[in-house]
C-alpha positions in Angstrom: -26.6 -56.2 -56.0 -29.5 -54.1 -55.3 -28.5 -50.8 -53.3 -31.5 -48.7 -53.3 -33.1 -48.6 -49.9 -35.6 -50.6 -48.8 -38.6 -48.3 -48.2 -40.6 -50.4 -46.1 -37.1 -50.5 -43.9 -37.6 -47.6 -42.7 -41.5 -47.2 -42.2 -41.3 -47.8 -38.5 -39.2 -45.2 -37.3 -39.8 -41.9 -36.2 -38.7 -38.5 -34.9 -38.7 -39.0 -30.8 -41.8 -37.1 -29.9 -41.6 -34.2 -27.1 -42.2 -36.3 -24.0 -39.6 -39.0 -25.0 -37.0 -36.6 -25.6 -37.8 -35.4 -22.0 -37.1 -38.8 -21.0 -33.7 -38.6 -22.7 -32.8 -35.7 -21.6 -33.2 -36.5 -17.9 -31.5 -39.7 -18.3 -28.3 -37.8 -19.8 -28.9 -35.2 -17.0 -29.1 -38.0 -14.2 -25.8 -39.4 -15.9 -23.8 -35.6 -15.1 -21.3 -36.0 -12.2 -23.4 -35.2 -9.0 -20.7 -31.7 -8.6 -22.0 -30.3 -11.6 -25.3 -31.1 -11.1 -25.3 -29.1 -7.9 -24.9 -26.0 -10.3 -27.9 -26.3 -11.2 -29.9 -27.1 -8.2 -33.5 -27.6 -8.6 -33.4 -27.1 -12.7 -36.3 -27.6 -14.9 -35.6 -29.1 -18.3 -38.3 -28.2 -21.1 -38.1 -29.5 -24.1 -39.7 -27.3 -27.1 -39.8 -27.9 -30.4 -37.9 -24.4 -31.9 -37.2 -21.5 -29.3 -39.9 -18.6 -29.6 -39.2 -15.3 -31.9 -38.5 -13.6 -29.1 -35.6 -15.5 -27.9 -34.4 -15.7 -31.2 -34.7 -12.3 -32.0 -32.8 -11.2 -28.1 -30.1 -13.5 -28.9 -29.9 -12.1 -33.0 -30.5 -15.3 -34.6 -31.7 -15.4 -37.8 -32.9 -19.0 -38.4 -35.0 -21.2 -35.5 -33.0 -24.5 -36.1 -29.8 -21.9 -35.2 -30.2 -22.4 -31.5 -30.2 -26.3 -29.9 -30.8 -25.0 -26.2 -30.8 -22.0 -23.8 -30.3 -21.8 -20.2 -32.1 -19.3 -18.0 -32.0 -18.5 -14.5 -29.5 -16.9 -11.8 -26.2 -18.6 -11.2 -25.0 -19.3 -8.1 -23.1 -16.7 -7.6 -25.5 -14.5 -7.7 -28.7 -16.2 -5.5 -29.3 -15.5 -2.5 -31.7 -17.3 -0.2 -33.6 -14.0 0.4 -34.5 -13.6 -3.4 -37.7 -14.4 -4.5 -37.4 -16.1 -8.0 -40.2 -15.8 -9.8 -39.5 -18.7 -12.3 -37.1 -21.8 -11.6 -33.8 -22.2 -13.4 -34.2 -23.8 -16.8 -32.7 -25.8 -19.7 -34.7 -25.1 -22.9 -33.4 -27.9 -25.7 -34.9 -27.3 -28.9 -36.1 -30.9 -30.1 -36.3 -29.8 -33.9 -33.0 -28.2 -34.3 -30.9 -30.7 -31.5 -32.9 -33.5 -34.4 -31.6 -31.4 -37.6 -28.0 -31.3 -36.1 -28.2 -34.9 -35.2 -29.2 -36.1 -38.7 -26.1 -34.5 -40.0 -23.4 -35.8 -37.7 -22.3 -39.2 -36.5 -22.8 -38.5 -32.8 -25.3 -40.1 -30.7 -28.3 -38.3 -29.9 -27.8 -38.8 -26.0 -24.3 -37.4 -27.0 -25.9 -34.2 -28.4 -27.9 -34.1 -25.7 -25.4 -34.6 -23.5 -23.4 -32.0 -25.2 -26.2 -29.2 -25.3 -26.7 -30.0 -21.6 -23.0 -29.4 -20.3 -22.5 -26.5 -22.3 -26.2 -24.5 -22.0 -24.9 -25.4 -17.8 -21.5 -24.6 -18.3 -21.8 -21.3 -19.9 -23.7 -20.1 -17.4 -21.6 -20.9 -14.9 -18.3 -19.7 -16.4 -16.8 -23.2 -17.0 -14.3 -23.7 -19.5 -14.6 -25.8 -22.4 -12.0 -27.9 -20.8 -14.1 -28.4 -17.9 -17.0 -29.6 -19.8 -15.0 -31.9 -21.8 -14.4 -33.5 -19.1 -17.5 -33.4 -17.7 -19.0 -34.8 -20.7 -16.1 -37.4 -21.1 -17.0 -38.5 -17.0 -20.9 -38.8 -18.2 -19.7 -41.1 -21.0 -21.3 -38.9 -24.1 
């Protein structure tokens, strides 16, 4: 029996490109329970390929696929309706580095994307990592 791999098997897939990763992540996002979603209120997920030198270099990570996603913004907690934000809250998930973990584990990629979702959220937030278990476990990733 023959067990090399087909090539020609494998000539018509490809890396999800930026916008359909967008598309994935807001359909994992849409799939949060609506409590935790609320966190967040009117978020803005961008999807890059690698975070920028500068974010690597504030958060003292060497490598760019060392970082899957970032959250920025003010938590709850601390808004207030008589701030003036000058940029909305945001999810950053790095596409290349969520795509290099991905192709080493047996997880989903809406799973990882799940995952980097709840936690980039959650962190910010102060949840426990019991509480986003569960939050992921109720989203079904």
């Amino acid at each position: 029996m023959d067990t090399r791999m087909n090539k020609d098997a494998w000539d018509k897939y490809q890396a999800p490109s930026l916008a359909e990763f967008e598309t994935l992540a807001w359909s994992v996002y849409r799939r949060l329970p609506a409590r935790f979603r609320a966190l967040t209120g009117e978020v803005v997920i961008r999807i890059e390929d690698f975070p920028t030198d500068e974010v690597l270099d504030s958060l003292g990570i060497d490598s760019p696929f060392g970082l899957l996603g970032l959250y920025t913004g003010v938590d709850l907690a601390r808004k207030s309706v008589m701030d003036v934000s000058p940029m909305p809250d945001m999810v950053f998930l790095y596409r290349r580095p969520i795509l290099d973990y991905w192709a080493e584990h047996e997880d989903t990629l809406g799973a990882i994307v799940a995952h980097v979702l709840v936690h980039e959220i959650g962190h910010h937030f102060g949840l426990s990592d019991d509480d986003m278990e569960r939050i992921e476990a109720e989203a079904g990733a």
